[in-house]
Every structure is written in structure tokens, then in C-alpha cells.
N, C-alpha and C positions, 0 to 999 in steps of 0.2 A: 504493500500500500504506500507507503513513502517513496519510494523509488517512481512508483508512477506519479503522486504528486507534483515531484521535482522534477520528474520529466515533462508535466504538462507547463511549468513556470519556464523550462529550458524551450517549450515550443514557442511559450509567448515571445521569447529572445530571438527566436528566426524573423522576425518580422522586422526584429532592430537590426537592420544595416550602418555601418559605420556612418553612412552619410545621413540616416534618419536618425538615426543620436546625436550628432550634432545638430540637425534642423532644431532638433528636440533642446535642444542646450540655449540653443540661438533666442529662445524663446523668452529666455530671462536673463541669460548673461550676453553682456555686450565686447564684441575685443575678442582676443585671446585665444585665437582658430589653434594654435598650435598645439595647448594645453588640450582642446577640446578633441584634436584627430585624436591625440597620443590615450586619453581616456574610453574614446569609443573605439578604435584597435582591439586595446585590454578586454573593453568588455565582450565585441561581440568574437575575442580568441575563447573566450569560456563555453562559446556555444559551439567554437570548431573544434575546439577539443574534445567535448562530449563526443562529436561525430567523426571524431578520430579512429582508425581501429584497435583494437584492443592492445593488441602490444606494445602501441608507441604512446596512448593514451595516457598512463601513467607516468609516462616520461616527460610530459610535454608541462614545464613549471610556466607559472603566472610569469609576468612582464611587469613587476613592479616598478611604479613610479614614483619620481621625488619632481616635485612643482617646487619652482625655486623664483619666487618674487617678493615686492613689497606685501604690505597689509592690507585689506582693500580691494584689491584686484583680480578675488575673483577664486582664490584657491578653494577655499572652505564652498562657496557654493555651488564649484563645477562639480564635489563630489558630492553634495549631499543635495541636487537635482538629478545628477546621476541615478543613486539611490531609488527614489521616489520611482520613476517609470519604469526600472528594470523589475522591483519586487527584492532585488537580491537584500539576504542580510546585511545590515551594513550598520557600524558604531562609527562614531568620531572621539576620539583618546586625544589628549593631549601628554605629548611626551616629556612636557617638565613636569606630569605628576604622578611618574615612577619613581621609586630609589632601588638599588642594588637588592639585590636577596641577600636576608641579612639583619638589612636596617629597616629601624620604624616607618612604614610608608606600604603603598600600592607596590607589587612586583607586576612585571611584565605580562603573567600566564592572564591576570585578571581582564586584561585587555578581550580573550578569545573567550571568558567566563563570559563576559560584558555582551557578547558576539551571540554568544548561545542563547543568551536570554532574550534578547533581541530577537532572533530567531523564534524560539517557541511560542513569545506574543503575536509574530506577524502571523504563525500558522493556525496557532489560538482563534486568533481572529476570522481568518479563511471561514477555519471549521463552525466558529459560530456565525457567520454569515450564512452558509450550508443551511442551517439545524434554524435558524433562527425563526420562521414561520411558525415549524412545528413547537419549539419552547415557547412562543409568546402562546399558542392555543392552550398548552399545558398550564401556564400561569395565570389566562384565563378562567380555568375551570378552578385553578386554587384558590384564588382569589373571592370565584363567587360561592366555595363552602369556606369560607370567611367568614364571607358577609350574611350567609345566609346557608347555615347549618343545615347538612340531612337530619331529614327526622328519625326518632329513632325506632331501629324495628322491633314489630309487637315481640315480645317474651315466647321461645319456641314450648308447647305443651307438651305435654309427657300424651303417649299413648294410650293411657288410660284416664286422659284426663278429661272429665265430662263438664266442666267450664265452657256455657254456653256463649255462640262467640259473636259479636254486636255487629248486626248489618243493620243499612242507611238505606231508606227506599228515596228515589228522587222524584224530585214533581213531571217527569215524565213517568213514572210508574216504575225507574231500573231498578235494581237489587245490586249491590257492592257494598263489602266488608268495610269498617270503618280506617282501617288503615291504609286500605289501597285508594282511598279518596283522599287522605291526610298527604298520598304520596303525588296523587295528581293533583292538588294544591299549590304542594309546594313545586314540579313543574312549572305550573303555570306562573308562578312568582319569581322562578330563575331564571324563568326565560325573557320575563321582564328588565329583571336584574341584569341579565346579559347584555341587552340592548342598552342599557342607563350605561351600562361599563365601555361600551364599545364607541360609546358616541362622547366619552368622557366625563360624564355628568358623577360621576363619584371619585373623582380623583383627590377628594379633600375628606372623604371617610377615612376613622379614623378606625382599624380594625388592631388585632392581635396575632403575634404571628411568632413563632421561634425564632432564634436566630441561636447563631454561634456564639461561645463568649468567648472575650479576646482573650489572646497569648497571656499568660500569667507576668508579672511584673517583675518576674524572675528573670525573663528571658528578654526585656527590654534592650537591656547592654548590646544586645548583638546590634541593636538599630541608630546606638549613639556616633558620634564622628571620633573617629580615632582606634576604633576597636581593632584590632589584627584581621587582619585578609582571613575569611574563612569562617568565621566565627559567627554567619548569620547562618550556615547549612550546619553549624554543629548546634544551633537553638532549634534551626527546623528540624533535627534529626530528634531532640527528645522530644520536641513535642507529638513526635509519632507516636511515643511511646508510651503517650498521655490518654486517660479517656475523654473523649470530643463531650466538652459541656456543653449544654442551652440553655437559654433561659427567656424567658416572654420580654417581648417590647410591644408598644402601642404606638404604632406608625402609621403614616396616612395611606389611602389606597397605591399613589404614586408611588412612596418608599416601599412598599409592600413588594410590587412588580417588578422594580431593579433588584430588589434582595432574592425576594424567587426567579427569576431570570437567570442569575448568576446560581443558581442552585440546581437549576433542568440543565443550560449549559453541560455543568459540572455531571449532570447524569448523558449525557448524551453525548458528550463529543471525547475519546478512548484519549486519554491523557500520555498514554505510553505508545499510542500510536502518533501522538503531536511531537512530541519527544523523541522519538524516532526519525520523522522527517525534517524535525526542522536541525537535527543532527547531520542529516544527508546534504541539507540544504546550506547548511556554513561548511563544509567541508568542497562542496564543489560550486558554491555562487558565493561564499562569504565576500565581503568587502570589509577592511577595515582602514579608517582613513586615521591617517598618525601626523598631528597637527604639531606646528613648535619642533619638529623632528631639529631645526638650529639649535635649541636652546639645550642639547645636549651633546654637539659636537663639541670639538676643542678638550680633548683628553687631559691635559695636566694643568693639577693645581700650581697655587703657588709654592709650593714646599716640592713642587717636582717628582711628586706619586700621580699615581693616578685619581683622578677626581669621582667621588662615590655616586654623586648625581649625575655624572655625564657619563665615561669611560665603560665604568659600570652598569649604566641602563643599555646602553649600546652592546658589553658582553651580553647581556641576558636577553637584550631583543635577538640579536643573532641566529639562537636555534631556532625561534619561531617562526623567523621571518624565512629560513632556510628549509625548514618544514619538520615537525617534531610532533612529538603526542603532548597536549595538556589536558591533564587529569579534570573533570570540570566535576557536581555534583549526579549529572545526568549521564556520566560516564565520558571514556577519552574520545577526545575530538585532536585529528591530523589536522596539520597547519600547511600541508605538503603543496594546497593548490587554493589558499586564500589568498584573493588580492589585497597587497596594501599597498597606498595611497599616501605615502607623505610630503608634507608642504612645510616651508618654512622661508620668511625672507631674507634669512642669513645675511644680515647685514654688518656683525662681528664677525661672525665666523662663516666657513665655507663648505661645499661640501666635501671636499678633500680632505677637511679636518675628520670629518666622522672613520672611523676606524676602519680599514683597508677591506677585510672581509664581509661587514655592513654595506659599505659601497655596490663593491659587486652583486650584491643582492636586490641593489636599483639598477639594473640596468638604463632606463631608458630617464632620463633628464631635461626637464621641457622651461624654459627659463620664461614666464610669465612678462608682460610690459607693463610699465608704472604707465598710468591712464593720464590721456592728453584732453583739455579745456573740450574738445570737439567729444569725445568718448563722453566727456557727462553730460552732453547736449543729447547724445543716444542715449545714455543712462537712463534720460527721464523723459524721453515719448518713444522709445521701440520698445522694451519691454515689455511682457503684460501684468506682472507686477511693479510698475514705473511709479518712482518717487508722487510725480504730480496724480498718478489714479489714484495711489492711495487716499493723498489728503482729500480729493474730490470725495471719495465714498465717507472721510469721514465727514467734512462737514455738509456734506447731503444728507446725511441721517437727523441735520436738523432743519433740514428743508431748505439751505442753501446751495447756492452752485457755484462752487468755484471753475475757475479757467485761468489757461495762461497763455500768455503770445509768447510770438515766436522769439521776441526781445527779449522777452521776460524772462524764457528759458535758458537764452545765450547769455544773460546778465548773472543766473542764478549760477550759471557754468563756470563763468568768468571770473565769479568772486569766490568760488571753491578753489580752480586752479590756483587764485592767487595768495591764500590763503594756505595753500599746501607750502606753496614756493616759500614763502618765509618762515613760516612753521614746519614741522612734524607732517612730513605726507604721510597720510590716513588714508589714500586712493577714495573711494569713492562714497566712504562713510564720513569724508567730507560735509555730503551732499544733506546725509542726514541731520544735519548740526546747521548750515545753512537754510533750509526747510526748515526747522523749526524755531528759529530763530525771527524765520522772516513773516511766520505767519500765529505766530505767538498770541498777538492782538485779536487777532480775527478768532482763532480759540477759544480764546477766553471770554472774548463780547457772546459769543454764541450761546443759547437762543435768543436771548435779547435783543440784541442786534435786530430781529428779523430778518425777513428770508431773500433780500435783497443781493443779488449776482455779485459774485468777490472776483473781480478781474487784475490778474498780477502780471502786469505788463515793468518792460524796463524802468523807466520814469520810479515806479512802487518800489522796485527793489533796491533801486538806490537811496532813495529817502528811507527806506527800514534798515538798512544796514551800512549805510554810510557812516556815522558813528561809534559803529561797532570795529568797523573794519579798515578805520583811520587811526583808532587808538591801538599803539600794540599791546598795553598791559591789560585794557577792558577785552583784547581777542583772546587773551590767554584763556580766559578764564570761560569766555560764551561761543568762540566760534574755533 
């Protein structure tokens, strides 16, 4: 059964051609064809190595890549749009927060822990997608013996019992027993009930229902920050070996439906069958995108050892990245054909610095461009999540309409690029610190203001940020 799962997600990937991943890419990132070929390669090699044949199939290791640019420009969201339409697993790590095995901190293996877990929610989810018609009918019917209790059945008699037994003649003239009318009653009152539930009209009753009681307060520790790696599967391991309490709440019809929902789920969709595929499914589509991978090159301290935070994260990334078993709770999972994805703007250091046999294991190196005055004039009308739609959908929700000219846009461009150039380039998170700077007023007047048209042409954008952006110690601080 998971094999064929992951095989139906690896058919969805025959449709991604290299150059439909990129259209795909183009969609929301602006710039950056080179980063963009070099990641859709990678991915649609995951679907030609599937269709490899068997012998060389194994052989055939991922194309990992290191993205090497400023901040800004584009790293972090070419792989986590990536992500989104392939389906594949996929985590974002940040690699200044591992330390050595060893010492106090996150190790390395936690990365592909992180990978698994990820995994089993995307397939989780699948399955309750699946099941989901049939679990809301089942929480249907819970619901309305909630609300409305079966009656209970008459006391069975003994066979020799001469307890004569009470029939109901009706004003048509029928004959039935008094409890098979007490049952077609309450019919007819459920199926009322049914209707009042279906069309929402009880979503504020407030009924009684089980539930689980939490984790005892014993085993809290495992959820605090700081605790040692490991130490939340060694709480969920006694508490198996706990008896499952319950205890009554009085929740409303609404809470009632999410709490039993997540209880049919849990009867209906094979938990060790989820666990199973989506094991399959991080070992041959995992992605894991390894962010700041700079901020752990450059091996020696100042005393001339090797550095525990750098040197050392880079020995223990090694076998992973090289392909190895890590032991997870759901059992071992091979690293042998995960892609990883690391970025960094190595603007200290290089990647030369990073340790010689790390290297080798990025082959393929795509050096991102720091984004020009014209790139953030794309930035904010070709995209379809563009700076300027957003603000429009926010202040249309109060019945305004914003717009911007074409000036407006080249003006808002103009004072990001210039604003990089004497400060701290930020690339195009600029834009966000600009934008909210320039439309601050308009913000805050809302609704009040009324619903009269916000037109932010040039002329506007220099009058709101002319003062800002003449002062250098007032830009430190707002743009």
C-alpha cells in the first residue's frame, strides 16, 4: 500500500517538466533563472531515477545544491514554493542551530526526525481527506445521540413470565406495543434533529461528551525548551504504558464535532500504514533545505582547534548528507537519496571554507544576483502574491481601494534600491519596510477614513517618505 501511494505522488511529478517548474517558480519569484533551472533539474532527476532500471537505480545519488547569494533574493522561497506543488517532504533547518554531538544543543540526525514528521502529517492528511465524508457522517450520528439519547429498551422477560404486556391502539384503529411507538417517536425527533444539525442551527448547544485527559504533569518536561534531543518519544513511550483516562466536558455542538472528528479519523485511517508511506516517501522525494549553511563554514577558532559550532556541525552533517541510516522513533530512515538544499550569503566566509569532503557533496553551485531598482518594479506587479495585491486585499476588507501608478511603483523601487545602497542590502525585504512605512496613515485612519479610493502615485510617495529617507539616523531605525 505505500509503495503504491508514493508511486501515485511520483506520477503527479511526470507532468513537472523542468521547464513547467520553472513557469511554476516564475509565478512568484522574480530574477534568478539560474537558481530556478538548477532546482527543477534536481527535482524532476527524482522522477528519472524512479524510472531508472533496477540496477543502476540505487546508484544514481541526488544533485545536491548550495544557493550562494545575499539575503533577500530569493533563496529561502525558491525552495519552499518548490515544496508546495511537488507534494514532496520537505523541512527548512537552519544550520547555526546544531552543535557537535556531544554538547548541549540540537544534533544533526534531528534534522531527518524533523523530515519524518513532516512527512507522516502530509500523508495524515491525504488519508483524512480520503475518509473524510465518511467520518463527518459518523460524527453526525454521535452527535445527535448526544443530543438526543436512544430510549431505552423494555427489560427482556423471562419465559415464564406472565407480565401482561401494554399495547396503544391508534385513532386509526392500529394495534402496537408501547415501546415500538416510544421508538418511532423518537425517529421522528432525530430526524428533525438531523436537519436543525445539518443546516447549522445547533452549533451553540451545549452537550456532554468524553474526552481524553491530558498527559500527567509529570511528563510536561519533555515539552519545555532546553530539554535533551529525544526526551519527548521517551515521555510518549510511558505514557503507553499508562491507562488512557477520560473524563466528561460540556462543550458546545461545534467543539463537540472537531473533538469526535479527530476520534473517527483516528479509527479509520491505519496509522502504521501512514507511517509506513510516508517513510517511503522521505527516503525517495524527501527535501530538506539547510538554511545559514555560511554560518558554519570557516573551521578554526581563535585558539587554533577546531570550532565546536562550525567544524563540528559540518563532521556530523557529513554522513547524512553522504547517505546513512538515522534511527528516528518510527524506525530507521536512509539518507542515501534525500535532496538537500543549502543556501547561504556567505558574505564572511566562502564556500571553500566549508570542509573539503562536505563540498563534494554539493556538487552543483548556483550563485544567486543581488536584485536591481528594475527587479523591484517586477517584484510588485508580476507576481501573484505582489507586494501592492496584498495591501489592496487588505485595505478592501474595509471597503476601500487602493491603486498604484506606474510612478508610484518606480518611486516605491527607487527608494528601496537607495536605501539598500547606503545601508544593509536586505534585497527585497526592503520592499516590505518601504510599504509599510508609506502606507502607515492610510492603516490606521481605516475605517474611518471611509471608503474613498487610496491612489499612491509618485508625487505621494515622496511626500511620505521624504523625511524619512533624508534623515540617516531616523532610516536606521524605520526604513
Amino acid at each position: 500500500m505505500p509503495a503504491n501511494r508514493t508511486e501515485q505522488v511520483l506520477a503527479r511529478l511526470a507532468d513537472l517538466t523542468p521547464r513547467k517548474i520553472v513557469a511554476e517558480l516564475d509565478r512568484y519569484i522574480v530574477g534568478q533563472g539560474d537558481a530556478k533551472k538548477a532546482v527543477a533539474i534536481a527535482l524532476r532527476n527524482r522522477w528519472r531515477r524512479q524510472r531508472a532500471p533496477e540496477g543502476i537505480r540505487e546508484e544514481i545519488a541526488p544533485n545536491n545544491i548550495i544557493l550562494i547569494g545575499p539575503t533577500g533574493v530569493g533563496k529561502t522561497e525558491i525552495a519552499r514554493r518548490l515544496a508546495k506543488f511537488t507534494g514532496a517532504p520537505f523541512i527548512k533547518v537552519e544550520a547555526s542551530k546544531f552543535t557537535e554531538v556531544g554538547y548541549v544543543g540540537r544534533d544533526v540526525e534531528g534534522m531527518v526526525r524533523d523530515l519524518v514528521e513532516s512527512a507522516i502529517d502530509m500523508v495524515r492528511h491525504e488519508r483524512e481527506h480520503d475518509v473524510e465524508d465518511l467520518a463527518n457522517d459518523k460524527v453526525d450520528e454521535r452527535v445527535l445521540d448526544l443530543l438526543l439519547p436512544p430510549p431505552a429498551e423494555p427489560p427482556a422477560s423471562a419465559p415464564n413470565d406472565s407480565a401482561p404486556s401494554v399495547f396503544v391502539v391508534s385513532a386509526s384503529g392500529g394495534v402496537t406495543q408501547e415501546h415500538e411507538q416510544a421508538r418511532e417517536r423518537h425517529k421522528r425527533t432525530r430526524d428533525k434533529l438531523k436537519q436543525l444539525l445539518l443546516d447549522g442551527q445547533l452549533e451553540q448547544r451545549e452537550v456532554e461528551i468524553e474526552v481524553a485527559a491530558s498527559s500527567a504533569a509529570g511528563f510536561d518536561f519533555a515539552q519545555q525548551g532546553g530539554t535533551p534531543e529525544g526526551m519527548g518519544n521517551f515521555a510518549e513511550m510511558l505514557e503507553q504504558f499508562l491507562p488512557k483516562r477520560k473524563k466528561k466536558r460540556t462543550v458546545t455542538v461545534a467543539d463537540a464535532r472537531r473533538i469526535l472528528l479527530d476520534e473517527e479519523f483516528d479509527k479509520l485511517i491505519n496509522h502504521d500504514d501512514v507511517v509506513g508511506d510516508a517513510l517511503d516517501r522521505v527516503e525517495k522525494l524527501g527535501i530538506i533545505f539547510l538554511d545559514e549553511i555560511d554560518k558554519i563554514a570557516g573551521g578554526k577558532s581563535e585558539m587554533g582547534g577546531p570550532d565546536v559550532s562550525r567544524e563540528g556541525v559540518q563532521r556530523d552533517l557529513l554522513p547524512i548528507v553522504e547517505g546513512s541510516n538515522v534511527q528516528t522513533k518510527y524506525g530507521m530512515v536512509k539518507t542515501d537519496h534525500v535532496l538537500f538544499i543549502a543556501a547561504g550569503a556567505f558574505h564572511v566566509s566562502k564556500p571553500s571554507d566549508l570542509i573539503p569532503e562536505l563540498q563534494g557533496r554539493f556538487p552543483i553551485r548556483v550563485e544567486l544576483k543581488p536584485l536591481t531598482e528594475a527587479d523591484f518594479v517586477r517584484i510588485m506587479t508580476e507576481p501573484e502574491n505582489a507586494l501592492t495585491k496584498q495591501y489592496a486585499a487588505l485595505i478592501a476588507a474595509d471597503g476601500a481601494e487602493l491603486s498604484f501608478t506606474d510612478d508610484g511603483i518606480a518611486e516605491i523601487a527607487r527608494t528601496a534600491a537607495m536605501v539598500n545602497a547606503r545601508m544593509e542590502n536586505i534585497g527585497a525585504r526592503r520592499l516590505h519596510t518601504v510599504m509599510t512605512t508609506l502606507l502607515e496613515e492610510v492603516l490606521y485612519d481605516l475605517p474611518e477614513r471611509g471608503t474613498d479610493p487610496v491612489k499612491i502615485d509618485a508625487k505621494v510617495v515622496r511626500e511620505r517618505l521624504k523625511a524619512i529617507s533624508e534623515d540617516e539616523d531616523l532610516r536606521k531605525y524605520i526604513l
